[in-house]
N, C-alpha and C positions, 0 to 999 in steps of 0.2 A: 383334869377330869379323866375318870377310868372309860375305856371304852366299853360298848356293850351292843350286844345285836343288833344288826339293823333290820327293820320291820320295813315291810308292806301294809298299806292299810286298804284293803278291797272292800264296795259298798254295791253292790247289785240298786238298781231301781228302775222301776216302770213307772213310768208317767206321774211321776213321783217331787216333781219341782217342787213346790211346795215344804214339801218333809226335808229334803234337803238344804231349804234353806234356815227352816226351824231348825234343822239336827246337826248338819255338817260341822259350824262353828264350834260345837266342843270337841268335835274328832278330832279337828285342826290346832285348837288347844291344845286335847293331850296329845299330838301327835309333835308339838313342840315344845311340848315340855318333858317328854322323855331325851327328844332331840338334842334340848339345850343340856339339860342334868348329866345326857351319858355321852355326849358326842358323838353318839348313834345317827347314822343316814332313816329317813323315814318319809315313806311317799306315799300318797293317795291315788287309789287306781278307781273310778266309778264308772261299772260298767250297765250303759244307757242300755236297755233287754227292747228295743226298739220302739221307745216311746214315740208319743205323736203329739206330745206337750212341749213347751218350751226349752225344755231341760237341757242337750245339748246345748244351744245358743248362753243360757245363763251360767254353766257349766262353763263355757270357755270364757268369758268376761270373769267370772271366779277365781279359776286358774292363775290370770293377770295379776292380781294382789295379794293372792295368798302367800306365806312365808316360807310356806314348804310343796314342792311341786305335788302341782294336780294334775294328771293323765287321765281325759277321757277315753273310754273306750265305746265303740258305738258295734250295735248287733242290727242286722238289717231289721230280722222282723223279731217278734216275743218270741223266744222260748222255755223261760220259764226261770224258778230263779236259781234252781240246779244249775243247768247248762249258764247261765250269767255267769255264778260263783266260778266255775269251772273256768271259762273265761277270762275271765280276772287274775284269777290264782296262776293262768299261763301266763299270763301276762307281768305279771308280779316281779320284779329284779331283786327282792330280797330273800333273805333263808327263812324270815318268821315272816307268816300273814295272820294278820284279826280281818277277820271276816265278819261283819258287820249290817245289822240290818239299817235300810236308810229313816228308818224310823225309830233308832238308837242315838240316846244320849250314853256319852261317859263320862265318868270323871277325868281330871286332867293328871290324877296320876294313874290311874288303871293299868295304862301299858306296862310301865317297869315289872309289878308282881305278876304277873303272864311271861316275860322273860325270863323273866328268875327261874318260874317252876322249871323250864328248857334247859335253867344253865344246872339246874340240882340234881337233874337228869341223868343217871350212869348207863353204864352199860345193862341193868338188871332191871330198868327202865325205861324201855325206849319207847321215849313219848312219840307220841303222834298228834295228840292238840290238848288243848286247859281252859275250860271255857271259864266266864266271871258269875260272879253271882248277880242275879236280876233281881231289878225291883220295878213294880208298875209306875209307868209316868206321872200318874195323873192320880192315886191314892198313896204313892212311896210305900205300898206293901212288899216286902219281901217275896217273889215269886218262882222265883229259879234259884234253886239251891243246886249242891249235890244229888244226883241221879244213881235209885241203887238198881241194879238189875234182878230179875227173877223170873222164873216159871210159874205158871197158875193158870188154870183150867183151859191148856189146851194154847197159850200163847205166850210168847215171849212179853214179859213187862218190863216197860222202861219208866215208867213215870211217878214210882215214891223216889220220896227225896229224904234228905237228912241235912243236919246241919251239927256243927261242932260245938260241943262245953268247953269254952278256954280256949287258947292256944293248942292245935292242931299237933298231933306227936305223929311225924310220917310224914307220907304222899296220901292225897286225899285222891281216888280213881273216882271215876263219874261213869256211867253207862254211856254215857252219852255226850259230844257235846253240840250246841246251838249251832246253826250255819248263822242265826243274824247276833253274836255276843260270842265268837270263841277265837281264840288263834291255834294255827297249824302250823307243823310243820311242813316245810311246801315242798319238798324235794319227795317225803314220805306219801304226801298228798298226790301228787302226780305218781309217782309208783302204784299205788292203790287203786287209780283211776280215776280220782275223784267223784262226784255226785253222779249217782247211777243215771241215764235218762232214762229209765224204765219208769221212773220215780216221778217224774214230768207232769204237771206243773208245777206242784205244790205238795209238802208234808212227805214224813217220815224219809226225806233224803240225806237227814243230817242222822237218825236213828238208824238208818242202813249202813250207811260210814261210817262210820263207830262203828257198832260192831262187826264189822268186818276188819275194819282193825284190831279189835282183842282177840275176834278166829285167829289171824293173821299173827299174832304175837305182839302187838305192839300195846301202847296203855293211853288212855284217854282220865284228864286228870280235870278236876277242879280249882280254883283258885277264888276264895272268899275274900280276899284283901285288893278284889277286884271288882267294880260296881260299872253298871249299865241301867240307864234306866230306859224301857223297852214301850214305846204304846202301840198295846197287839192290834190287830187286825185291822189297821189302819191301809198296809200293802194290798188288801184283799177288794179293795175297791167294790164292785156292784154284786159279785157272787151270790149265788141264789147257797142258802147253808145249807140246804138237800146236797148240792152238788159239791161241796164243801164236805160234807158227812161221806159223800160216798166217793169221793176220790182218798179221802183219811185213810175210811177200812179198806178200800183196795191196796192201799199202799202196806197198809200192816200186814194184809197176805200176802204181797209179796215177800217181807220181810222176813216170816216163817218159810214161807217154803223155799227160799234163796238159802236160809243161813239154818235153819233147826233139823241139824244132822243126825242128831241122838235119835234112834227108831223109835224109844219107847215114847218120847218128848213128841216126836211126830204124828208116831199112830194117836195119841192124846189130842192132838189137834186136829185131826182128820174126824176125829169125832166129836170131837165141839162145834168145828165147823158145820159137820152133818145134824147135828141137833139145834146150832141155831136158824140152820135151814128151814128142818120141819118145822120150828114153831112159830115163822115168821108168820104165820094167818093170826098167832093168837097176839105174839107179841107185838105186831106191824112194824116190822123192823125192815122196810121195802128197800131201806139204803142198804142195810147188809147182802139182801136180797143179789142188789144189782149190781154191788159192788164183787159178788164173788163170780158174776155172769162177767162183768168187766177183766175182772183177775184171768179166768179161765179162756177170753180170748188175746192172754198174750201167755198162754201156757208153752209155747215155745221157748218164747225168747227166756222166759224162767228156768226152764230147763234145763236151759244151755248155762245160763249164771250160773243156776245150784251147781252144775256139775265143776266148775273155772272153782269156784269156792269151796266145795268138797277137795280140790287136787291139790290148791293153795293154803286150808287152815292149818296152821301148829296146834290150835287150843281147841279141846271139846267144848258145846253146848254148856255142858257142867262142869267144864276148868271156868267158863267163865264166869258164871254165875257160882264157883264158890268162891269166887275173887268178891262176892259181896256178902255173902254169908258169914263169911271172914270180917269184910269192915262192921255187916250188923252186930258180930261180938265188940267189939271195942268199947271200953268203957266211956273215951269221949263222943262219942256219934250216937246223936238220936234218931230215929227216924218214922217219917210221919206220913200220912198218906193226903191229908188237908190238912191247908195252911192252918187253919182254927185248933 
């Protein structure tokens, strides 16, 4: 048997028993069946964001029978799933982690095509993670493809996608990839600093990390011969979705103002933002509202990032995003903005 990387496999969960016991079994599936195929070491790191469920206690009877070791990790109190992941990934004794939602199935081969992208990897590529391609749990639609990037009125866009005609000719780049369905490189991942916690609790902390890594020079890649199947918003427990919408948009302004260095690209958003101010009496758009009152008091701490990441980019606003302008020509990649 040829050898092949040994992986990490990190799963974040809050009070989350349950999900774990539904989902964990095929992590540990394909987490032994790449195990067995490559002769690869492969562990399970679940780290408990301080639940007050049983989890812990069934977590360590788990452990007991499983094939391949399972490491709990325990946080005292929540902080979110950023700081979990982060956590985890310190924690980690291997070079590749999949970083995993606990409410993620995969398939039992998935891991290998996630290595490979790593091992096709040259110098004129230096990956930094490859997320898989997602499909919903519970209607098997295809939902997470490739992620292309772009400018438009005033914000950075992460959320059209694409998919491939045929057999892939290349490296597939993705804008972005998942914190719950991607693997990292973990050595890159700690340089980087992993998940920002300005980002805390929830959303755009996997969209910040990314691109900070293509500022940064590194590539974030796709891998379609890789499946998960994902059922959303199961993690989000009792959240009221006001609070939900407006931790989102806060989180997307900090993205802009952290990472969109281009003046022109910025004065552009400084003025979107200002006009969708004014017209929140007509639009009622009160979460944008308070979501920029939100943004505005950690305008410090903002400051301080932009400026860490202005000192640290190799790549312009528009080196990156011609890096998708570019794949939009490709004769095999279509790309689409709904699924339908």
């Amino acid at each position: 048997m040829a050898s092949a990387r040994d992986v990490s496999i990190v799963i974040p969960t809050w009070n989350g028993r349950h999900l774990l016991e539904r989902f964990l079994p095929s992590v540990i599936a394909a987490a032994s069946e790449y195990a067995q195929t490559t002769a690869a070491s492969v562990e399970v790191v679940v780290v408990d964001d301080g639940s007050t469920d049983d989890s812990p206690s069934w977590l360590a009877e788990r452990a007991t029978t499983s094939p391949l070791p399972i490491r709990a990790v325990r946080q005292d109190r929540n902080l979110g799933f950023g700081m979990a992941c982060n956590r985890g990934v310190a924690e980690a004794r291997h070079p590749l982690v999949l970083l995993l939602n606990n409410d993620v199935q995969i398939h039992a081969k998935t891991i290998a095509p996630l290595v490979a992208r790593f091992d096709r990897a040259g110098a004129s590529d230096p990956l930094f993670a490859v997320h898989c391609r997602v499909l919903d749990f519970d209607s098997h639609d295809q939902v997470g493809t490739g992620k292309v990037g772009g400018f438009r009125r005033g914000f950075i866009r992460v959320h059209r996608s694409y998919v491939t005609s045929g057999p892939a000719i290349g490296a597939l780049p993705s804008m972005f990839a998942s914190g719950g369905s991607s693997m990292f490189d973990r050595a890159r991942f700690l340089d980087l600093g992993g998940f920002d916690p300005l980002f805390a609790p929830f959303y755009f902390e996997d969209v910040e990390l990314s691109y900070r890594a293509w500022k940064r020079g590194l590539t974030v890649g796709y891998e379609p011969g890789s499946a998960a199947w994902h059922r959303f918003s199961s993690t989000m427990g009792a959240r009221a979705s006001s609070e939900i919408r407006r931790v989102s948009q806060r989180n997307r302004l900090f993205l802009n103002w952290i990472h969109l260095h281009d003046r022109s690209w910025f004065t552009q958003h400084l003025l979107w933002v200002s006009l969708l101010l004014v017209t929140t009496p007509l639009t009622l758009r009160l979460d944008f509202a308070r979501a920029v009152i939100d943004a505005l008091g950690r305008l410090p701490d903002v400051r301080a990032r932009r400026r860490e990441e202005q000192a640290r980019a190799s790549r312009t606003d528009r080196d990156v995003i011609e890096i998708f302008r570019t794949l939009e020509r490709r004769d095999d990649v279509r790309i689409y903005d709904r699924r339908s």
